[in-house]
C-alpha positions as CSV (number, residue, x, y, z in Angstrom):
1,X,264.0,22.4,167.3
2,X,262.3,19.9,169.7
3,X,264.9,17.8,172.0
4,X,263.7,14.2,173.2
5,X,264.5,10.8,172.6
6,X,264.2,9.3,168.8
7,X,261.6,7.3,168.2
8,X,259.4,7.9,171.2
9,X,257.8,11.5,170.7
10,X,259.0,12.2,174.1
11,X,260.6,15.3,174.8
12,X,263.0,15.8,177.5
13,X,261.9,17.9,180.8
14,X,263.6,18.8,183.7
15,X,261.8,17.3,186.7
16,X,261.2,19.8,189.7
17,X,262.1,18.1,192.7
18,X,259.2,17.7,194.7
19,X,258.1,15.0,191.8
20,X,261.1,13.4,191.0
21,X,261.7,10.1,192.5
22,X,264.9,8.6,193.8
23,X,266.2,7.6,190.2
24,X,265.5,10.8,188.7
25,X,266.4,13.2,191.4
26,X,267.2,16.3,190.6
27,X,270.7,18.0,192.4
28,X,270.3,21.4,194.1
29,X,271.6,24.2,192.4
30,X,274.6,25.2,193.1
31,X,275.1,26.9,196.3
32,X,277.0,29.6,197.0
33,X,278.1,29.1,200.9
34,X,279.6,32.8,200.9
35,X,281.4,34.4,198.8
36,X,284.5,32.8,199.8
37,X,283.4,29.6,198.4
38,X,281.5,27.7,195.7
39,X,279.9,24.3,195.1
40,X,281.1,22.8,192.3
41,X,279.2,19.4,192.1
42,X,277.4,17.7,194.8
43,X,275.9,13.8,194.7
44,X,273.8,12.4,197.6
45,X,273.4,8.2,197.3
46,X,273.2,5.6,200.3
47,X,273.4,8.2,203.0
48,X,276.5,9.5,201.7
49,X,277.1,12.9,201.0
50,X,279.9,14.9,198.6
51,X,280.9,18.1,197.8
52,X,283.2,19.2,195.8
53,X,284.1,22.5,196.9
54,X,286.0,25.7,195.4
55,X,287.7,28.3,197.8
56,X,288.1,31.3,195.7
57,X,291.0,33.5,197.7
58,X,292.9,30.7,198.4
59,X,291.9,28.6,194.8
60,X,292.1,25.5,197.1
61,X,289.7,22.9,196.0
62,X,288.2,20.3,198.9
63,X,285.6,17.2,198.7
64,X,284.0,17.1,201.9
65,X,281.9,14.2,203.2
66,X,278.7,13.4,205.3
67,X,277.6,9.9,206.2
68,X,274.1,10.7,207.7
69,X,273.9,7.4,209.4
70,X,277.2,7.5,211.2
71,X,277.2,11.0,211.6
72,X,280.6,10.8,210.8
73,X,282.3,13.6,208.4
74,X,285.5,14.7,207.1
75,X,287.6,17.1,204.3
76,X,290.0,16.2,202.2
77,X,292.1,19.2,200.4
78,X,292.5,17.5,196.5
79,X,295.1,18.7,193.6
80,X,292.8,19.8,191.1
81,X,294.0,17.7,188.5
82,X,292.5,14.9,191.4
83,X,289.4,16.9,192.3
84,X,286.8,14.1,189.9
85,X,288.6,11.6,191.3
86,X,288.4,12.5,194.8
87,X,285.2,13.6,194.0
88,X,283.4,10.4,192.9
89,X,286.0,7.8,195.6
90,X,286.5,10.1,198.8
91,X,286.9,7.2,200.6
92,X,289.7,5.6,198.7
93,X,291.2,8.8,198.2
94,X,291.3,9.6,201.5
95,X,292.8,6.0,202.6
96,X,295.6,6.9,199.5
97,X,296.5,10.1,201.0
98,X,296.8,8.4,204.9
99,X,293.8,10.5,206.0
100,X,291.8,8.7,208.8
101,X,287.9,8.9,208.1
């Protein structure tokens, strides 16, 4: 079976990322900081930098941020039934939950 888009004979390819431009960049794999914790999604854009991040002995899920202009970071524990959320708005999650940034 050959995946691509109908109509255009294309098929789909994963792009590695030394070719792949700023549109189609391709996320790191997931890393596993130790084996204490996990990455469970992770999106670069504008400086910015999230992750959301799973402790396993603890099962406590954070989103931590870097703004590479500012320097400025900061960690925000999440509910896991917020963890998208918190995920794709750190920022107005944080201001929700009265954490300074």
């Amino acid at each position: 079976m050959r995946i691509g888009f109908p109509g255009t004979g294309t098929a789909v390819r994963h792009l590695r990322p030394e070719v792949a431009g700023p549109e189609r960049e391709v996320p790191p794999e997931p890393d596993m900081m130790d084996k204490e914790t996990a990455e469970l999604a992770y999106r670069r854009g504008a400086g910015i930098e999230v992750t959301l991040l799973w402790h396993r002995t603890t099962g406590e899920l954070t989103v931590s941020v870097t703004d590479a202009v500012s320097g400025a970071s900061f960690e925000l524990p999440v509910a896991a039934d917020e963890a998208l959320a918190a995920f794709h708005h750190p920022y107005g999650y944080a201001a929700a939950q009265g954490v300074a940034y």
